[in-house]
N, C-alpha and C positions, 0 to 999 in steps of 0.2 A: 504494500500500500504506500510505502514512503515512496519509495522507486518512482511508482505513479504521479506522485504528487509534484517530485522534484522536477521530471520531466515538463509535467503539467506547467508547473514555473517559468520553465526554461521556453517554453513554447510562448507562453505568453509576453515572456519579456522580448524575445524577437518579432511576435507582432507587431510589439509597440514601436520597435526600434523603425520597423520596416513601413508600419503606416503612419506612424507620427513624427517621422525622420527623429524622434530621438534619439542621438549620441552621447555617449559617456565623452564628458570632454574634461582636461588636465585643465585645473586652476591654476591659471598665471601666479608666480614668485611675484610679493612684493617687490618693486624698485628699490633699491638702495636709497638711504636717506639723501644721497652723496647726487643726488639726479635732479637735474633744473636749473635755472637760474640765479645765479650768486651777485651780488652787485657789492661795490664798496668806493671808497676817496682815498685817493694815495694824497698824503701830503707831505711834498719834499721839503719842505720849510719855502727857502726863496724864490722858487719856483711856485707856479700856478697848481694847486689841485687840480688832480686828473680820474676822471671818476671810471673803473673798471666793469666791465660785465662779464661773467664767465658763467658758460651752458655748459654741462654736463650733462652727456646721455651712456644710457647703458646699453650693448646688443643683448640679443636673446640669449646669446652663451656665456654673458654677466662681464664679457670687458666693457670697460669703459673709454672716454673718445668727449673732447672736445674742441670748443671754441672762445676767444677771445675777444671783445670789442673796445673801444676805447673812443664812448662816444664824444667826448670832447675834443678828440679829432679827425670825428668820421669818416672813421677807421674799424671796421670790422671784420671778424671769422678769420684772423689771427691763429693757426691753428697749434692746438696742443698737441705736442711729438711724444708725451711721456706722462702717464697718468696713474696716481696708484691711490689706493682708498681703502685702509684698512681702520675701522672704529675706532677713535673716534678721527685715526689722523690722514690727512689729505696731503698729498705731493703731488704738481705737477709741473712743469716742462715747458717752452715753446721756444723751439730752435730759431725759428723766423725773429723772435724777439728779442732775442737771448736772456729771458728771464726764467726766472722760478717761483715757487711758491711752497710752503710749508706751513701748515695750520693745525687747528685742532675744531672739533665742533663740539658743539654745547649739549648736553643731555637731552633738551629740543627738539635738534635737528635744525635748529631756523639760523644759527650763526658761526663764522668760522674767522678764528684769529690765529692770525699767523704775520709772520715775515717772508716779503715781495723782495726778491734781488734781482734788479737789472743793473747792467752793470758791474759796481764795484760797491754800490750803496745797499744797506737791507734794510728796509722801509716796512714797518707796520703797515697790516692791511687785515680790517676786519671785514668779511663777508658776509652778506644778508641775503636770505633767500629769500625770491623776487616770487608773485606768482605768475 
């Protein structure tokens, strides 16, 4: 009798799948907190503040990859050559600019302080997540 029953089960569940196009489908992985929009103000002292944008995105296979903008001298997608993001610390890269970046984020997720090196200078830079 169980035998039957199971069967029975199994029967039914492919009807469903077959007339109701029901598929079992994989829930997507959260995104990393580390994905989106980060903005912040460099301020070199005698120089003019220069306000940064940096987009972080993830592939499906959880690398990450971005870009840079520097709307104060529209200037953008600046690309990031080297990117790494382990909780709560951020490193990234951009050959074209020859900077860097090192932070940490806030339990949040909404903020990231760290030090910006271009150059020979290493300049505070705290990062806000934009939506």
């Amino acid at each position: 009798m169980k035998r039957h029953q199971a069967s029975f089960g199994l029967c039914i569940g492919s009807v469903l799948i077959l007339v109701l196009g029901i598929v079992p489908t994989r829930v997507a992985a959260e995104p990393s907190p580390i994905v989106g929009n980060w903005e912040g103000t460099l301020d070199p002292g005698a120089q003019p503040k220069k306000r940064i944008v940096v987009h972080i995105a993830e592939a499906q296979d959880g690398n990450l990859s971005g870009t840079i903008d520097y709307p104060d001298e529209s200037a953008s997608g600046a690309l990031i050559t080297a990117i790494s993001y382990k909780e709560p610390a951020l490193h990234f890269e951009s050959n074209s600019s020859q900077i860097s970046y090192d932070g940490t984020m806030n339990k949040e997720n909404s903020e990231i302080v760290g030090t910006w090196k271009q150059g020979g200078s290493p300049l505070r830079l705290t990062l806000k997540k934009t939506p």
